[in-house]
C-alpha positions as CSV (number, residue, x, y, z in Angstrom):
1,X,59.4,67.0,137.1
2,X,58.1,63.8,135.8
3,X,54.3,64.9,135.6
4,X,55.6,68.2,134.3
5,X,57.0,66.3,131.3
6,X,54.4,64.6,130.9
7,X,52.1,67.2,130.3
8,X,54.3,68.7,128.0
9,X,54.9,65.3,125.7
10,X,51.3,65.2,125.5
11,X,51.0,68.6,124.3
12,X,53.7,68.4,122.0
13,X,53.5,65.0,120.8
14,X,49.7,63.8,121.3
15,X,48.7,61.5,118.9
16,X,51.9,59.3,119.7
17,X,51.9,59.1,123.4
18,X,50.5,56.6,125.4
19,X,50.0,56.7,129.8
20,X,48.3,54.0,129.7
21,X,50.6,50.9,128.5
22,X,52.5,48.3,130.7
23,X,56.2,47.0,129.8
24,X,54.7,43.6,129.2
25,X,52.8,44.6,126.0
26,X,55.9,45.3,123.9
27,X,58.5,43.1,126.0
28,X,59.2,39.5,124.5
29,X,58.9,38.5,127.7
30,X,55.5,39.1,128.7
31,X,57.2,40.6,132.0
32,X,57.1,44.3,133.7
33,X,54.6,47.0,135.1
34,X,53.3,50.1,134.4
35,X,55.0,53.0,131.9
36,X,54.6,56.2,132.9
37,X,54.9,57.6,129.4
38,X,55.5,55.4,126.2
39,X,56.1,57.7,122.8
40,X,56.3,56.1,119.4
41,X,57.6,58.4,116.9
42,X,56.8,58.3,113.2
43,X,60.0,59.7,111.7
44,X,63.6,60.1,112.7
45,X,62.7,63.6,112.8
46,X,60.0,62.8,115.5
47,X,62.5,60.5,117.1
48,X,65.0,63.6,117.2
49,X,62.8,65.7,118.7
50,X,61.6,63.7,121.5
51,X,65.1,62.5,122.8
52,X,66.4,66.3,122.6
53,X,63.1,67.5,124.9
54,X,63.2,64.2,126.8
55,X,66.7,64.7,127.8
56,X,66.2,68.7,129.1
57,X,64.8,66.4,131.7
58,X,67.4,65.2,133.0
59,X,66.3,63.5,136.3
60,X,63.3,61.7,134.7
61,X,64.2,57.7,133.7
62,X,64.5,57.3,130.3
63,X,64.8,54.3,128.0
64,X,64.5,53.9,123.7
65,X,63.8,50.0,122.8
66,X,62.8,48.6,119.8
67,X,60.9,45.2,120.8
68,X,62.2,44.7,124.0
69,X,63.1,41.2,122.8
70,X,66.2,41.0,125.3
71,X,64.8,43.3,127.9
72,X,64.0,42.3,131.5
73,X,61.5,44.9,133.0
74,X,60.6,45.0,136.4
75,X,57.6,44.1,137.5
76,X,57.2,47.3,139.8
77,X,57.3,49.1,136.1
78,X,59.2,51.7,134.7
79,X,58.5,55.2,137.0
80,X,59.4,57.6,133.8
81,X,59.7,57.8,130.0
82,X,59.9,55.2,127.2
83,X,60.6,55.6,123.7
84,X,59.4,52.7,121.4
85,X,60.8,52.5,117.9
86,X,58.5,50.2,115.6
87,X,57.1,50.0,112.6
88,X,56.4,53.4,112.1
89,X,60.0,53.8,111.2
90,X,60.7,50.9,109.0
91,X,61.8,52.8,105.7
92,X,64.1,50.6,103.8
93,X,66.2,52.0,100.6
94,X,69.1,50.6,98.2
95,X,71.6,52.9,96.2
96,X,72.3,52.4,92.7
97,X,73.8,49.1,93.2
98,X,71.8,47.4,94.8
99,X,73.3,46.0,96.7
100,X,73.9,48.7,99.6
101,X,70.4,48.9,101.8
102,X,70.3,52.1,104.3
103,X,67.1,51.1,106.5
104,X,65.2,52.7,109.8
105,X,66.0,51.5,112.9
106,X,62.2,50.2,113.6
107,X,62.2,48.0,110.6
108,X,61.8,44.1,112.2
109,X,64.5,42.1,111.7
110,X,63.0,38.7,110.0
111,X,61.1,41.2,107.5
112,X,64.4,43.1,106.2
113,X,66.0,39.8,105.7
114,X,62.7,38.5,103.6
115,X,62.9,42.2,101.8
116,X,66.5,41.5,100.9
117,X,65.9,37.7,100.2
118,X,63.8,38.9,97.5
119,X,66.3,40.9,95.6
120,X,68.9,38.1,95.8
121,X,71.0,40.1,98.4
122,X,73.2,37.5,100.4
123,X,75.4,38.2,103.7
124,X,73.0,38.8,106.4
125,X,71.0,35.7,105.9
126,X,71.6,34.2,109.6
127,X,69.3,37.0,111.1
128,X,66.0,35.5,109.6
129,X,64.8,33.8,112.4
130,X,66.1,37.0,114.9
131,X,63.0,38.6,116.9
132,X,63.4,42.3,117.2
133,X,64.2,45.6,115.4
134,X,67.2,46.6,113.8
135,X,68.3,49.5,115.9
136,X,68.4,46.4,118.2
137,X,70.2,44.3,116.7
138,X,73.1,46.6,115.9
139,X,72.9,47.8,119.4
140,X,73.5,44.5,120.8
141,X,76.0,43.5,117.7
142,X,73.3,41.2,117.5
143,X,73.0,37.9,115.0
144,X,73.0,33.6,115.5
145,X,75.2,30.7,113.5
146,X,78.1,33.2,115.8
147,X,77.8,35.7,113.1
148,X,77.0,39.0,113.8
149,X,75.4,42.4,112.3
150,X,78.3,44.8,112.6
151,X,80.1,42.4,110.0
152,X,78.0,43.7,107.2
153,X,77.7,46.9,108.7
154,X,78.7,49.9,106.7
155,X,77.5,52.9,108.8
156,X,75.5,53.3,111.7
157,X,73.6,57.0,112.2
158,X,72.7,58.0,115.8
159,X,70.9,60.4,117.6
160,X,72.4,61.7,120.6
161,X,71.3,63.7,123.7
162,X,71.3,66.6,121.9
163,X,68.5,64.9,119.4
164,X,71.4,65.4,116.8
165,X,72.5,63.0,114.0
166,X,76.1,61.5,114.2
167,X,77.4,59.4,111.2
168,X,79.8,56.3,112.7
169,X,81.7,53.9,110.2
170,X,81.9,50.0,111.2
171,X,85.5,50.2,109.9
172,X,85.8,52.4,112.5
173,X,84.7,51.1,115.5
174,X,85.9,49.2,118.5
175,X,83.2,45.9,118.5
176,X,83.3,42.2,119.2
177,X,81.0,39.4,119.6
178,X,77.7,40.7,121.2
179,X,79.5,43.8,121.8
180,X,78.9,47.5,120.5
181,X,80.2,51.0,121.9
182,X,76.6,52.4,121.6
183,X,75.7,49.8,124.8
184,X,77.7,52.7,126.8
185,X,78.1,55.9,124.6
186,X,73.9,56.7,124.9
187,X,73.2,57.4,121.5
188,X,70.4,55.9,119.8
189,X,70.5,54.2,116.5
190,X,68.5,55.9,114.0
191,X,69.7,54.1,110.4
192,X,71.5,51.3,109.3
193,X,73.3,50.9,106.3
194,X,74.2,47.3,105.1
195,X,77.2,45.9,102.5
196,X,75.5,43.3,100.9
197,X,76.5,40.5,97.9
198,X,74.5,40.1,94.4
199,X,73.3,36.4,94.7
200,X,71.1,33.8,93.9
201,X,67.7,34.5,95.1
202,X,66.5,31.0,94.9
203,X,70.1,29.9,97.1
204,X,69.0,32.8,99.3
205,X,66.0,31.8,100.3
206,X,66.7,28.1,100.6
207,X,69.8,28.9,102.8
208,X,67.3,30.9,105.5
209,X,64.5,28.1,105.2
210,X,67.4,25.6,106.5
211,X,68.1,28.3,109.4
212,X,64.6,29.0,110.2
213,X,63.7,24.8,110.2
214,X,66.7,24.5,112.5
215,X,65.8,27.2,114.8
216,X,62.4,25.6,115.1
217,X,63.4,22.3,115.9
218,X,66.0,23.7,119.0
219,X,64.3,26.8,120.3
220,X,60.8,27.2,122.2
221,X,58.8,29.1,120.2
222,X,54.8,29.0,121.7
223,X,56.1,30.7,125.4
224,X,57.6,34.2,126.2
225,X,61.2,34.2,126.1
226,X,63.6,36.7,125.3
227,X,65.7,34.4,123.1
228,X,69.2,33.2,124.4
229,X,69.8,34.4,128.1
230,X,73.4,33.8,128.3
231,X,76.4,35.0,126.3
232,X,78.5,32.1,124.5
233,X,82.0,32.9,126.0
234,X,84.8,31.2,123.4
235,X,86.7,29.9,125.9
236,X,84.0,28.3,127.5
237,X,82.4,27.4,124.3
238,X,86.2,25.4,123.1
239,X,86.5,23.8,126.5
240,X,82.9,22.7,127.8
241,X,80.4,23.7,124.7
242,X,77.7,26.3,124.3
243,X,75.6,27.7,127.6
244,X,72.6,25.7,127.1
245,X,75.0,22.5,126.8
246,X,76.7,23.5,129.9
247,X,73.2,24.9,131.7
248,X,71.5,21.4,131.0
249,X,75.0,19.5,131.9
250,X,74.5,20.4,135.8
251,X,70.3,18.9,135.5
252,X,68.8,22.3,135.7
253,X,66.8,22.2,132.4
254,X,63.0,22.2,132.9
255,X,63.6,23.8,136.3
256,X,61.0,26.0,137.6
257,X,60.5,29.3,140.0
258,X,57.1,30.5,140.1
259,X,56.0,30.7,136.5
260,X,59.4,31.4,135.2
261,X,61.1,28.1,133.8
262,X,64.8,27.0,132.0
263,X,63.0,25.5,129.0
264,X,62.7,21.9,128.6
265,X,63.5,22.4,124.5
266,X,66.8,24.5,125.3
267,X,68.3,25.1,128.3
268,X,69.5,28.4,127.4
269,X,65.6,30.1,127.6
270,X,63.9,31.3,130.5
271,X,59.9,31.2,129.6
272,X,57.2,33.0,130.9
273,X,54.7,29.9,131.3
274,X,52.3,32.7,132.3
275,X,52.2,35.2,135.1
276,X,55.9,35.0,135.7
277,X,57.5,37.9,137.4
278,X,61.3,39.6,137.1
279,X,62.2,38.0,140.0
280,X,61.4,34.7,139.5
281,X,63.6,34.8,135.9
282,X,65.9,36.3,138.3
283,X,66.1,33.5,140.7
284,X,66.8,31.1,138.1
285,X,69.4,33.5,136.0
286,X,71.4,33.2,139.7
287,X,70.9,29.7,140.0
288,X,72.0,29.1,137.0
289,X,75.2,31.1,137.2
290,X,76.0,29.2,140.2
291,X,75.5,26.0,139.3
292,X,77.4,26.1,136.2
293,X,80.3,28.3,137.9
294,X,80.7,25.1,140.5
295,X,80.7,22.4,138.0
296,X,83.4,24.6,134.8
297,X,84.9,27.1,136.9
298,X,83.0,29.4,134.2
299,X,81.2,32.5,135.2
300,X,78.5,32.9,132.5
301,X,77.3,36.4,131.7
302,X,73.7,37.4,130.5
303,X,72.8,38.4,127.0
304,X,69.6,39.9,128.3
305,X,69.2,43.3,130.7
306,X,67.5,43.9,133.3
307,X,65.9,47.5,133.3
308,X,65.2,48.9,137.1
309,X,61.8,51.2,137.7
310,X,64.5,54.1,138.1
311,X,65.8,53.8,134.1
312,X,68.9,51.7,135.6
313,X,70.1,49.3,132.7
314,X,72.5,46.7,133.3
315,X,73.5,43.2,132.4
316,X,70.7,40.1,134.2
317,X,72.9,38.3,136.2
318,X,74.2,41.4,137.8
319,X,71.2,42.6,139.2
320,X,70.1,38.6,140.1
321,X,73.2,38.2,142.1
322,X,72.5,41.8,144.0
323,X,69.0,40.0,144.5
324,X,70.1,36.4,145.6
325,X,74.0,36.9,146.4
326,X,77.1,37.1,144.3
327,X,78.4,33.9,142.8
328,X,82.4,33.2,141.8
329,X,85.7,34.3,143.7
């Protein structure tokens, strides 16, 4: 089935499929072997298309990421189809206001904000610094300085098995922080349309210079890293403080397993110091768990996914503790 499809993505998409790429060209990681198919489509009409034939297949693995910015591939690879949204659909448009932006789901995050920055448009300013595509982002209810996307969210248009669009209002739906109903439902976010405020573009600007200084003083920014690993949990975050707080609390930042390593500028990153494979981020995603379960009585979960050779998607630490053992009661 899977060669069969193959053939006939080639033949009916050509130009935009690749057999050729690995999961650790596009992955912010730097991690993860060999794709069997990788398309990147050039419209939402494209994009359409290819998740309606994609899907007639239905026991071929399929994934659709943006960067891969909080992906974990394996490094056995991905043994089916991937669909990469990029640049290529990155078409950003206001309505007569001004001050409502509809954009494509492959436009990259820190450009939008600089695109609205420029007309003055405030609200969404804490995503400057964010790695990563927009379809992303809302996917993952995505955002820093505990704000999130779906707050300035109008509507969200996705594409769904049947490569048909679907129109959902943020009033509407069930989310929290991190959260999103699309993590579960399998549609695929194809626009975005934002509620934004008329303000000052000079106070615009200066407010995401401050948030881009401050991310550069705490985060590592040189190594391969998918950004934070660990959720903040509220609870936690009243009672004992943020993850990398808690993480460097039991002595495990700096730690290393192979070429994987907790970060010795925040304790909430895992870096690729070069060569690192999924298990070794693994290891120390466990570890981690474990040692800050014993000393809180907190079980951390993972921000990032893990994403098996077979298409399987699923929270980090749940495929670390399936690798290492389970941690908690």
């Amino acid at each position: 089935m899977l060669n069969q499809l193959i053939e006939k993505c080639l033949s009916e998409f050509g130009e935009i499929c690749n057999t050729s790429s690995n999961a650790a060209d596009f992955s912010y990681w730097k991690i993860g072997g060999p794709v069997k198919l990788l398309i990147e489509p050039s419209s939402v009409e494209q994009l359409q298309k290819a998740i309606k034939y994609i899907n007639l297949y239905s026991d071929v693995p399929s994934l659709c990421v943006g960067d891969g910015s909080n992906l974990l591939f394996d490094s056995a690879g991905f043994d089916g189809v991937i669909i990469k949204i990029g640049n290529a659909l990155s078409k950003l448009e206001y309505d007569q206001t001004g001050t409502i932006a509809t954009c494509e789901a492959g436009i990259w995050v820190p450009e939008l904000a600089y695109q609205l920055s420029l007309k003055g448009l405030t609200g969404v300013e804490h995503i400057c610094g964010i790695p990563g595509r927009i379809g992303g982002l809302v996917y993952m209810n995505g955002g820093s300085n505990r704000r999130s996307i779906l707050e300035n969210t109008l509507k969200v248009e996705l594409i769904n098995r049947l490569g048909e669009l679907e129109v959902e209002h943020a009033k509407d739906l069930p989310f929290s922080y991190r959260t999103s109903p699309f993590q579960n439902d399998g549609r695929i976010v194809a626009r975005v349309t934002l509620s934004l405020m008329q303000g000052e573009r000079k106070v615009v600007r200066a407010k995401m210079r401050s948030i881009l200084a401050s991310r550069r003083k705490k985060f590592p920014r040189k190594l391969p890293n998918c950004g934070s690993v660990f959720l903040s949990d509220p609870k936690m975050y009243d009672l004992i403080g943020p993850p990398g707080f808690a993480i460097e609390k039991v002595g495990l930042k700096g730690l290393k397993q192979g070429q994987a390593q907790i970060s010795p500028v925040h304790a909430n990153f895992i870096v690729n110091n070069g060569g690192a494979t999924s298990d070794d981020v693994l290891y120390l995603i466990r570890k981690i768990r474990q040692d800050v379960y014993a000393d809180t009585d907190f079980l951390m979960d993972c921000e990032a996914r893990y994403v098996a050779p077979n298409g399987g998607l699923c929270q980090a630490h749940i495929k670390a503790e399936a690798l290492f053992g389970s941690v908690g009661k």
